[in-house]
C-alpha positions in Angstrom: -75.4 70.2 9.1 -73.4 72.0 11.7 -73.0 68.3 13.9 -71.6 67.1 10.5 -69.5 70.0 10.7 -68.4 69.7 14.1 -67.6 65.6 13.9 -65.4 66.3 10.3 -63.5 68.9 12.8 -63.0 66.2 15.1 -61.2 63.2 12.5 -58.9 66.2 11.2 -58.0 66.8 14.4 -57.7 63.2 15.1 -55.9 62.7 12.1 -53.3 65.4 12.9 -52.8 64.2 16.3 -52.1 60.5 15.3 -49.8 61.7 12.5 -47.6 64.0 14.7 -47.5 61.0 17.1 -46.1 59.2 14.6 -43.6 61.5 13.6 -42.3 61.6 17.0 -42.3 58.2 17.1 -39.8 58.4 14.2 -37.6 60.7 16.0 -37.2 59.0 18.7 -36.5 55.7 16.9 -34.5 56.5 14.2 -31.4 58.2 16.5 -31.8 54.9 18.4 -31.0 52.6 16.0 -28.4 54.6 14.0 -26.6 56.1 16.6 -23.0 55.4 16.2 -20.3 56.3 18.3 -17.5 58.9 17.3 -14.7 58.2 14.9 -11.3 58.5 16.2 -7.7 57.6 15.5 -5.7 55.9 18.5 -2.6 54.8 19.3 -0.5 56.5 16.8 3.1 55.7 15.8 6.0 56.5 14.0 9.2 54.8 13.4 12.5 56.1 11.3 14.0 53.3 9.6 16.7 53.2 7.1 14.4 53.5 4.2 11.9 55.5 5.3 9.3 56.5 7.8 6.3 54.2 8.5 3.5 54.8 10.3 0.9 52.6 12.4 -2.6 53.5 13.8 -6.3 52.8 14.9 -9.1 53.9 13.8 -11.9 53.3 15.9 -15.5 53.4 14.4 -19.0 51.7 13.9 -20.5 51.0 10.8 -24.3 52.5 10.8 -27.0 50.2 10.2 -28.1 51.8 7.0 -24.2 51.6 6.0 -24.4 47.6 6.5 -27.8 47.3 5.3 -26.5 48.9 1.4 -23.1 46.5 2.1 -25.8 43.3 2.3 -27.1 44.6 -1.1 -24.2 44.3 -3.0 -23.0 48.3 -2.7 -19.1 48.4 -2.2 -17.6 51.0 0.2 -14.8 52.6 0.1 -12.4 54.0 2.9 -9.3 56.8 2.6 -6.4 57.6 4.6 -4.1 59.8 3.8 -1.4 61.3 5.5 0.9 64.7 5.1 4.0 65.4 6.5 4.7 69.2 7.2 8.0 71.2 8.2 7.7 74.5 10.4 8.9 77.0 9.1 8.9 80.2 11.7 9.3 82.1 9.3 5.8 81.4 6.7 3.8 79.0 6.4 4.5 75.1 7.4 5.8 73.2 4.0 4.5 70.1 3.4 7.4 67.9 2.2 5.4 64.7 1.6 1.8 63.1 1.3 0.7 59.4 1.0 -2.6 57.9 0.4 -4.4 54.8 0.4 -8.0 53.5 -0.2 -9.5 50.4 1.3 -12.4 48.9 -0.3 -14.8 47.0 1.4 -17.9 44.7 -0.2 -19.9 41.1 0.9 -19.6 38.7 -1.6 -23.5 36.8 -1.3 -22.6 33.6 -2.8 -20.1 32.9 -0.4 -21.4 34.8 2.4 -17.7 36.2 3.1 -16.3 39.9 3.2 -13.6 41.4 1.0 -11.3 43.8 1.7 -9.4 45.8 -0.7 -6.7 47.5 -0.5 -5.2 50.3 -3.1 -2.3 52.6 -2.8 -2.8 56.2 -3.9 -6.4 57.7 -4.8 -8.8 55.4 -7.1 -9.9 57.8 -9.9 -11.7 56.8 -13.1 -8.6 56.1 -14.9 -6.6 54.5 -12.5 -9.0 51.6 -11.6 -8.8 49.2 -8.8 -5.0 48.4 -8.7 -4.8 46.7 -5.4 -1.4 45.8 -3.9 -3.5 43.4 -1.0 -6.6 41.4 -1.2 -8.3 39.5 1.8 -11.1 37.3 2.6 -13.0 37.3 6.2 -15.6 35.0 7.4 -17.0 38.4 9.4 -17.9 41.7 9.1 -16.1 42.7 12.2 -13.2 40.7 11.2 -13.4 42.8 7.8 -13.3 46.3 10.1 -10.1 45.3 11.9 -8.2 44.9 9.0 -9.8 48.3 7.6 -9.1 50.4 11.2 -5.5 49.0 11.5 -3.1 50.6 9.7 0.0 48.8 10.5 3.6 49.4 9.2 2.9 52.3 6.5 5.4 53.6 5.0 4.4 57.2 4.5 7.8 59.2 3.9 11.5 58.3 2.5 14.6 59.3 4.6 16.1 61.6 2.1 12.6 64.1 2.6 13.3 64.2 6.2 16.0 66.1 7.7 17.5 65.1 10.7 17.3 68.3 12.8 14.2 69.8 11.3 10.9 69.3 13.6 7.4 68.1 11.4 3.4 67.9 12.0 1.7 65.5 11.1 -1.6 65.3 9.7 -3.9 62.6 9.2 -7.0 62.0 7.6 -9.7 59.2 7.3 -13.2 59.3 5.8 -15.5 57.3 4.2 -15.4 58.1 0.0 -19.0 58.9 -1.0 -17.5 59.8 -4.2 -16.7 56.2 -5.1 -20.7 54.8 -4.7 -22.7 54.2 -7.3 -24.2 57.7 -8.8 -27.6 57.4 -8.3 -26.6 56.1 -4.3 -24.3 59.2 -4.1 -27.7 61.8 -4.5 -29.6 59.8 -2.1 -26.9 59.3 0.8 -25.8 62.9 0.3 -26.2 64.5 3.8 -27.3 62.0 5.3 -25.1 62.0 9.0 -25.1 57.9 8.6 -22.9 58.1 5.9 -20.3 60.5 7.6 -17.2 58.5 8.8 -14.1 60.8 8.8 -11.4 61.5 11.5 -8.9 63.9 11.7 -5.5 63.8 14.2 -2.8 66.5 13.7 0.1 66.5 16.0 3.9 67.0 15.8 5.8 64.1 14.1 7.8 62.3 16.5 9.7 59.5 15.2 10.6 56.4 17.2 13.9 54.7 16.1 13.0 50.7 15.2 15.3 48.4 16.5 17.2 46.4 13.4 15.6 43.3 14.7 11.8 44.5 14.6 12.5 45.2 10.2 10.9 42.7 7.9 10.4 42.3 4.8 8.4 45.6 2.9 
């Protein structure tokens, strides 16, 4: 009795051992294969033109297996910037004079093998829909994330909200909109670091002239 005892002491033990082997195993595997680098927002620009202020930037950032794997699926994604123009004020609090938005909606289209992007100005909420002003087709996924990460030629601001001798910040935003997946994906991505794509870049507003030759068409 007691070496029947002693040997069901040993497989628990056994069993616990091999189990929290395996749950280091997990640890260490799962940061290596989802490990993305940081999101960030480069070379940043601003140009005063005669109808308005536009603004062009990079966004540098990886797409998380997990991320890709729910793309494969059929699972759109959906990408925000949005940025905010703000006057100091020495006196109270800075006053933001003007905001713009856009989304950027990307999804893989299985029958053709090809990528999508999308892309809306303002918010999408449930009534507005998917109005998009720009729709493109890319053999490649990477191809797909330049077009996403470039924001070229934005216009984010008329002339008429800017005064000439007033100084601005700017901030801007990007982040990945959890809000618009499917509900039942939102619960189960919730949390999760994977999911978390956002950059932030506040700075003062400095506007570059552009030369009359470098304006095309809006």
């Amino acid at each position: 009795m007691v070496f029947i005892t002693h040997s069901l002491k040993n497989a628990a033990l056994e069993a616990i051992a091999r189990f929290a082997l395996l749950v280091c195993l997990c640890l260490l595997w799962v940061p290596a294969r989802s490990l993305a680098g940081p999101t960030e927002i480069t070379q940043l620009r601003a140009e005063r033109a005669e109808d308005g202020v536009y603004l062009s930037a990079v966004v540098r950032f990886d797409i998380p297996p997990v991320v890709e794997d729910a793309l494969r699926k059929g699972i759109a994604i959906y990408f925000v910037v949005e940025a905010d123009i703000y006057r100091n004020r020495w006196y109270w609090t800075d006053l933001r004079v003007t905001s713009a938005a856009r989304t950027l909606r990307l999804a893989y289209q299985p029958l053709t093998g090809r990528w999508r992007v999308n892309i809306v100005s303002g918010l999408i909420t449930s009534s507005s829909g998917l109005r998009a002003t720009l729709n493109q087709n890319y053999e490649t996924l990477p191809e797909a994330l330049s077009a996403i990460q470039r924001v070229t030629h934005w216009k984010i601001a008329e002339v008429s909200e800017m005064e000439p001798d007033a100084t601005y910040n700017l901030n801007l935003n990007f982040w990945l909109d959890l809000s618009q997946l499917p509900r039942p994906f939102q619960i189960g991505v919730a949390g999760q670091r994977d999911w978390t794509i956002s950059a932030q870049l506040r700075d003062r507003l400095r506007l570059v002239p552009v030369p009359p030759a470098a304006e095309g068409p809006r």
